[in-house]
C-alpha positions as CSV (number, residue, x, y, z in Angstrom):
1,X,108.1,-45.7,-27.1
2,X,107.0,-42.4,-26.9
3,X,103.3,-42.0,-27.2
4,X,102.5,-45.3,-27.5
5,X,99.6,-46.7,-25.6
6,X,97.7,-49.6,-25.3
7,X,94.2,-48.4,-24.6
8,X,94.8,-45.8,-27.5
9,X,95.3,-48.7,-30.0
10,X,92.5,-50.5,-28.1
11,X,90.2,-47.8,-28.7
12,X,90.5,-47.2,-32.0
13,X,89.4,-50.7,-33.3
14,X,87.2,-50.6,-30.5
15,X,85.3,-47.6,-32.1
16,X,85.6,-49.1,-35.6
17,X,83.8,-52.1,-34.2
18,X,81.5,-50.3,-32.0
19,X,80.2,-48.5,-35.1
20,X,79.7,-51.4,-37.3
21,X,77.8,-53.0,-34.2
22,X,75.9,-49.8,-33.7
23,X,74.7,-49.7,-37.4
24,X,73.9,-53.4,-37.5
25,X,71.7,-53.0,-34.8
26,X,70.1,-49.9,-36.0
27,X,69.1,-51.7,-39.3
28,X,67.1,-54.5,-37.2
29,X,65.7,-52.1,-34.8
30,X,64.0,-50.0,-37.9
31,X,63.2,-53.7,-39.8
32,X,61.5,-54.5,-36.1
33,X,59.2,-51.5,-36.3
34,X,58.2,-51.5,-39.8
35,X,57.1,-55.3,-39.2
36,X,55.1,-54.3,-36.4
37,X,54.0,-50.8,-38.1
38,X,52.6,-53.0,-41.2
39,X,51.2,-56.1,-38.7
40,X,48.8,-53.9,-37.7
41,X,48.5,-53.0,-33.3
42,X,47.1,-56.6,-32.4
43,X,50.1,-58.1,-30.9
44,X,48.4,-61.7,-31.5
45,X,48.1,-61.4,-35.3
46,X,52.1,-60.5,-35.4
């Protein structure tokens, strides 16, 4: 089994998951600051 490794199998899905994490959290982080951007600065009325 030439070549063959487990961590390089591991890391590709791992990567593919990673990103799809990654974007996931990226898109509530932005929805996050818009909310607060629009609330206004007074933590109390958000």
């Amino acid at each position: 089994m030439a070549g063959h490794s487990k961590w390089a199998n591991i890391k590709h899905k791992k990567g593919a998951a990673d990103a799809k994490r990654g974007k996931i959290f990226t898109t509530l982080s932005k929805a996050i600051t818009l909310a607060a951007r629009e609330g206004g600065g007074d933590p109390d009325t958000n």
